[in-house]
N, C-alpha and C positions, 0 to 999 in steps of 0.2 A: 504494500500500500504506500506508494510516494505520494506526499503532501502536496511539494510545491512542486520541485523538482531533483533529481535524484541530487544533482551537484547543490543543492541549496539544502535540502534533506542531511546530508551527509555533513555539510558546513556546521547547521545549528546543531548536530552529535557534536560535534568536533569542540564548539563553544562551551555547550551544555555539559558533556565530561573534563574537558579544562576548569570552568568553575567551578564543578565541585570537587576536581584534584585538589587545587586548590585551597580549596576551604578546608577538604582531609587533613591536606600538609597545613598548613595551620593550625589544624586544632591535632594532632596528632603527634608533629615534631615539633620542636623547642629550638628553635634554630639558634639562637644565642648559645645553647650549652652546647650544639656542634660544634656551631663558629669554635668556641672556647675549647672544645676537646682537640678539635685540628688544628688547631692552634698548638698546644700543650703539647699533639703528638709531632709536629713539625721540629720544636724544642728537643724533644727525646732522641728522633731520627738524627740531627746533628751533631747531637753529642752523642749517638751510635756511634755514627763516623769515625767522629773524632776518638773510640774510643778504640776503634778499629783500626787506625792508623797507627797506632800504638803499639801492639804487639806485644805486651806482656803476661805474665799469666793473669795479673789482679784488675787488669783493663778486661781479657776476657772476661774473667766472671762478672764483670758491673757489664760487659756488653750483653750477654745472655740475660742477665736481671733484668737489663731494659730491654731489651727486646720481648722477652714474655710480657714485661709490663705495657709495652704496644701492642702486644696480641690481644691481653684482654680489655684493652681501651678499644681497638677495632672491633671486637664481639660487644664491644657497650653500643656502638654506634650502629653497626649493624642490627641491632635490639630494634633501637628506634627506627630505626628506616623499615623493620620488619611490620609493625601494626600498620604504618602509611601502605605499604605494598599489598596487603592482605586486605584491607578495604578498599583501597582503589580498583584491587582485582574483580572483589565484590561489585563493583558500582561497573564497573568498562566489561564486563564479560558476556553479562546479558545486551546491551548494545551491540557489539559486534555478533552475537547470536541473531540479533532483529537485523542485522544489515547482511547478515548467510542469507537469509528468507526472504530479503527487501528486495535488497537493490544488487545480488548475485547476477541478473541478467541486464541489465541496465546498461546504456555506453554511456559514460560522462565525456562531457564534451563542456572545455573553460576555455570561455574567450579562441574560441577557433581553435584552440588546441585539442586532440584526444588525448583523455588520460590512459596512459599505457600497461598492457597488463605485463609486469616483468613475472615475478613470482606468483604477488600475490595478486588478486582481483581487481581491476581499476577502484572500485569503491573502496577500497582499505587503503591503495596510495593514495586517492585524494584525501583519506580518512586523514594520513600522517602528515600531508603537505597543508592541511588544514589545521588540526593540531600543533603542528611548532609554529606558522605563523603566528596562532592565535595563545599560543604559552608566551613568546617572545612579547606579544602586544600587553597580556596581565602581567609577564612582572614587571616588565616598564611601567606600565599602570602602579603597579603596589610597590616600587620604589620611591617613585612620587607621591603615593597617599601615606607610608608608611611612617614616615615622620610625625606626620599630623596625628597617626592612631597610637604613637606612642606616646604624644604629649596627653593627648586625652588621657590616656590610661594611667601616667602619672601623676595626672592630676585627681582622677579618680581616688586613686591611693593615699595623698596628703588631704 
């Protein structure tokens, strides 16, 4: 059942699961305590190095310390990244199920272009080439609001 049209169909998916990736990763990750851990583990990995260039026995054992100690900083972050993947799967899977059933026989056709079937189906490449435009345009967008929604919020607080 196409609405408007399969290439305009497929565009507001494309919108529509962007938003509320989005809003997932927001209310799901803590992007501060990332920033901060990548941060932290950047710090560690240098003085890896450098502990590595070293070559004595008591430089190795602090290198093996840290290094486990970035192992399980990397299993912390990957934690988080895990509950955002596990609902966004949730929310993107039945959509591309509706678009197997939809728009599977459909030609999309943009601006005099056809979209080309490499691998997958024309409608999943437009799906993607629709998708990173449309991620690239919300974080520009929440770059620019996100100042504002941090002053509110600290204001909220005092």
């Amino acid at each position: 059942m196409v609405v408007f049209s399969a290439v305009l169909d497929v565009t507001l998916f494309a919108v529509i699961v962007g938003l509320i990736s989005q809003a997932l990763q927001r209310k799901l990750m803590d992007k501060k305590a990332q920033k901060a851990k990548q941060q932290a583990m950047k710090e560690k990995q240098k003085k890896l190095k450098e502990l590595m260039k070293q070559g004595d026995e008591a430089s190795k054992k602090e290198a093996e310390r840290l290094n486990m100690e970035l192992m399980g900083d990397m299993k912390d972050m990957f934690k988080g990244m895990q509950k955002f993947m596990i609902a966004s799967l949730i929310v993107i899977m039945p959509i591309f199920y509706l678009g197997v059933s939809t728009y599977a026989k459909e030609t999309f056709i943009v601006f005099g272009w056809k979209v080309p079937q490499f691998i997958f189906p024309p409608y999943i490449v437009w799906y993607f080439i629709s998708s990173i435009i449309f991620s690239i345009i919300f974080n520009l967008i929440m770059k620019a609001v996100e100042p504002a929604l941090e002053k509110r919020q600290l204001a909220k607080t005092q």
